[in-house]
Structure formats: C-alpha cells, structure tokens
C-alpha positions in Angstrom: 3.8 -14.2 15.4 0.8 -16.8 14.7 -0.8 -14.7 12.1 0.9 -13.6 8.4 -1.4 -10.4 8.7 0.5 -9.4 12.1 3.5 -8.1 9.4 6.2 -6.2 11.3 5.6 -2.6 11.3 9.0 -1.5 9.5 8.0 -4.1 6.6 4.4 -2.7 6.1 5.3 1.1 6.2 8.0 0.0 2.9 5.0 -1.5 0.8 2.2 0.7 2.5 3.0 3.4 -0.3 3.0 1.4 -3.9 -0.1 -0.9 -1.9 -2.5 1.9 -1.4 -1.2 3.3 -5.2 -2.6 -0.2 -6.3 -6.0 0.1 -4.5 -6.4 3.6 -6.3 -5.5 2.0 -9.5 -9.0 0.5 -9.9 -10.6 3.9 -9.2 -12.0 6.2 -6.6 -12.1 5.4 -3.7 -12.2 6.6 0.7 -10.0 6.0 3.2 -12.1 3.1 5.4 -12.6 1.5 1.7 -8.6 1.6 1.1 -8.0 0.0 4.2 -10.6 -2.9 3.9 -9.3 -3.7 0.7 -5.6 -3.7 2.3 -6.6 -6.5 4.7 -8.6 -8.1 2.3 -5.4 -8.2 0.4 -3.2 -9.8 3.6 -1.3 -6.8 4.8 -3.7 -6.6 8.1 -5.4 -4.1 9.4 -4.0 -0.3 8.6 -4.9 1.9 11.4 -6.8 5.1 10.3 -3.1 7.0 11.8 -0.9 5.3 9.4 -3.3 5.3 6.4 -4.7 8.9 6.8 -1.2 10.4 6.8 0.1 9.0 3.7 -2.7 9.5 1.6 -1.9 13.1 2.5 1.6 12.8 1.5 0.4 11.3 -1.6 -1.7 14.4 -2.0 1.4 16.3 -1.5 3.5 14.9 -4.2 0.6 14.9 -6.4 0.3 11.3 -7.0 -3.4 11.4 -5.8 -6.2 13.8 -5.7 -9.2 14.1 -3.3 -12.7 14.9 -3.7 -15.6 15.5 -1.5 -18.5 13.5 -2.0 -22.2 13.4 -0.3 -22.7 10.6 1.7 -25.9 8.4 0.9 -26.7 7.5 4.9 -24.6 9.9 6.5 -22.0 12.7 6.0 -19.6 12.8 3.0 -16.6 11.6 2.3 -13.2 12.3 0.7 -12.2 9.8 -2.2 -8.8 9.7 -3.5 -8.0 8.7 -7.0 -4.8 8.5 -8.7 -3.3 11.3 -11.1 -1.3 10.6 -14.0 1.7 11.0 -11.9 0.2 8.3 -9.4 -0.4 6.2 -12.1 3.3 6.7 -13.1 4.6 6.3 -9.7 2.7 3.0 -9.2 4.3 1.3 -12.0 8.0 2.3 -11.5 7.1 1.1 -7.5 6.0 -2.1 -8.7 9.1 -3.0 -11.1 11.6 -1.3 -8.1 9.8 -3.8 -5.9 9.4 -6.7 -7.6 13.5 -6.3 -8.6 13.9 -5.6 -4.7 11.9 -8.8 -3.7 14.3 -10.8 -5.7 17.5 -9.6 -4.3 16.2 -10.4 -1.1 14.8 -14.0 -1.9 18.2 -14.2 -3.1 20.1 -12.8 0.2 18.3 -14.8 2.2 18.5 -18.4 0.3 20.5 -20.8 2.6 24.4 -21.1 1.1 25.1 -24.4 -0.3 27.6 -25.1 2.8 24.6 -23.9 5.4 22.3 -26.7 3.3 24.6 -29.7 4.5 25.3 -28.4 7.4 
C-alpha cells in the first residue's frame, strides 16, 4: 500500500458510519458532496455503492432525513441532513471511537521485552 487513502476496506466500512454523521453535522448536504468531503478528509475515495447504501440505512434508523431539491444546471438532488437522533448518534460514535482508538493504540504498542529485542 503506497497511499494512506488506499485504507483497507474492513477498516473504512467501521468509521464510514460516524464519518458521513460528521459531514452531515455541518448541514445539508448530497451524496457526491458527502463523498468529496470524505476524501478531502483522507478516507479515499467512497464509491457511490458503499455511500448510497448507508445513507439509506441511516434513513432507516432515522438518524438522517432526505429532501429533494431543484438543481441550478441540471436535475435535482437529494440532500441529507442529520435529525436530532443523528445528531445524538454522532456524538456517542465519536466518544465509543475515540475510547476504541485508544485500546487499540494500546494493543498494538510493542511490549517492553519486543523493544529490546
């Protein structure tokens, strides 16, 4: 792997979730705009078959809402923005995450015998 946005796939799908949450927190906003903002972030690129699907999860569990807006060029588009719940969700993802980046940072710290060794 030459790249840091080339993440393994198992590791993006765990953060893809309270990541897109984040996006949403600074407002309304589509699905080609989500993803933009994910790379620009350095998780990559997220394909249009991994994002699309769990924004519609996210609809699901009501943690976002959709509306349909004109488009000024083109046809519309269909902005998500976070409900109260989302809003909710995001911040008990974060702390879970942040607590779950620690034990692994942790974990994975060489043992005092592997640092002489």
């Amino acid at each position: 792997m030459n790249d840091d946005s080339e993440w393994p796939t198992d590791w993006l799908r765990a953060v893809l979730s309270p990541a897109v949450l984040r996006v949403l927190a600074d407002g309304p906003t589509y699905g080609y705009a989500i993803s933009a903002r994910l790379e620009a972030a350095g998780f990559g690129k997220v394909k249009g078959g991994t994002l699309y699907p769990l924004l519609g999860r996210l609809e699901v569990a009501d943690l976002v809402r959709t509306e349909w807006r004109a488009g000024e060029a083109g046809p519309g588009r269909k902005y998500y923005e976070l409900t109260p719940g989302g809003k909710a969700s995001l911040a008990e993802q974060a702390e879970r995450w942040t607590r779950f980046v620690t034990v692994t940072e942790l974990h994975l710290q060489p043992t005092t015998e592997e640092q002489h060794d």
